[in-house]
N, C-alpha and C positions, 0 to 999 in steps of 0.2 A: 559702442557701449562704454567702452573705459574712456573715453571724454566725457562722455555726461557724468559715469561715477567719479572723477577726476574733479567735474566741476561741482559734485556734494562736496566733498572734503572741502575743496576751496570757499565756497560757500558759508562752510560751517554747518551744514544740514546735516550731517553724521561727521562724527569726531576724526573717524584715521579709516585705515583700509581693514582693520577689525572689525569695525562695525557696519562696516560694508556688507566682508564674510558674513557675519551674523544675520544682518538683514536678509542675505542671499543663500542663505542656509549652506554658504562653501567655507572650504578651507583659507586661513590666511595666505598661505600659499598661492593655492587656484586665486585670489583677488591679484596675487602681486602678478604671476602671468598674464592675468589681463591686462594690467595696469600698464605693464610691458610694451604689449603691443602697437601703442601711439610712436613710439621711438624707433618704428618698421622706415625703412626709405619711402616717402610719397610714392612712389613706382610700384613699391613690391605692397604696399598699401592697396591702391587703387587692384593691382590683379589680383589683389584676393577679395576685396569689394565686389570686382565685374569682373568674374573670370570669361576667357573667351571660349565661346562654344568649340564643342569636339566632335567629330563623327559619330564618337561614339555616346554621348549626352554631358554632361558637366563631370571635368576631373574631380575627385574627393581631393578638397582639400583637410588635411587633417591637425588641429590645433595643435597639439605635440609635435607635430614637424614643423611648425612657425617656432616654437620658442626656440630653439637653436638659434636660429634669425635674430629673433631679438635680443638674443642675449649680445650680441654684437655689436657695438655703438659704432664703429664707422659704414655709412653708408654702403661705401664699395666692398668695403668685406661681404656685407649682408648680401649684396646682388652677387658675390662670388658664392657664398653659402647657398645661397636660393638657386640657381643655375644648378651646383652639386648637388642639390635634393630633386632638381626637375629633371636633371637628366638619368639619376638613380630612377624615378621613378617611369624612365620612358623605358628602362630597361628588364623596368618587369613584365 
């Protein structure tokens, strides 16, 4: 989703990430977290794309525990960030 709205803006189809919000009835905020998300590692990308099955049915992945993630621009950071949220969450 934040490619395709990436590629309005670039387009010129809606003017900035305002009028995105507006379109989408969100906050500018919630637009810029989306917007975020492209800048995930290919890797930790794809596992939230195709998460692998669990015994117990698909883990919840939760958007609020991505943006930590992305707020982190080097790659290896974010795979050390992602690891500390997955293994916090094997421990619940």
């Amino acid at each position: 989703m934040a490619i395709r709205l990436d590629g309005l803006v670039q387009r010129g189809k809606v003017r900035d990430y305002a009028d995105l919000g507006r379109l989408g009835y969100v906050t500018r905020a919630r637009i810029t977290q989306i917007m975020n998300l492209p800048s995930l590692a290919p890797d930790i990308q794809e596992a939230l794309l195709f998460p692998s099955r669990t015994l117990q049915a698909r883990d919840p992945v939760r958007e609020k525990d991505v943006r930590p993630i992305a707020a982190v621009q080097h790659w290896n950071r974010q795979r050390a960030v992602r690891a500390e949220l997955v293994a916090r969450q094997g421990e619940q």
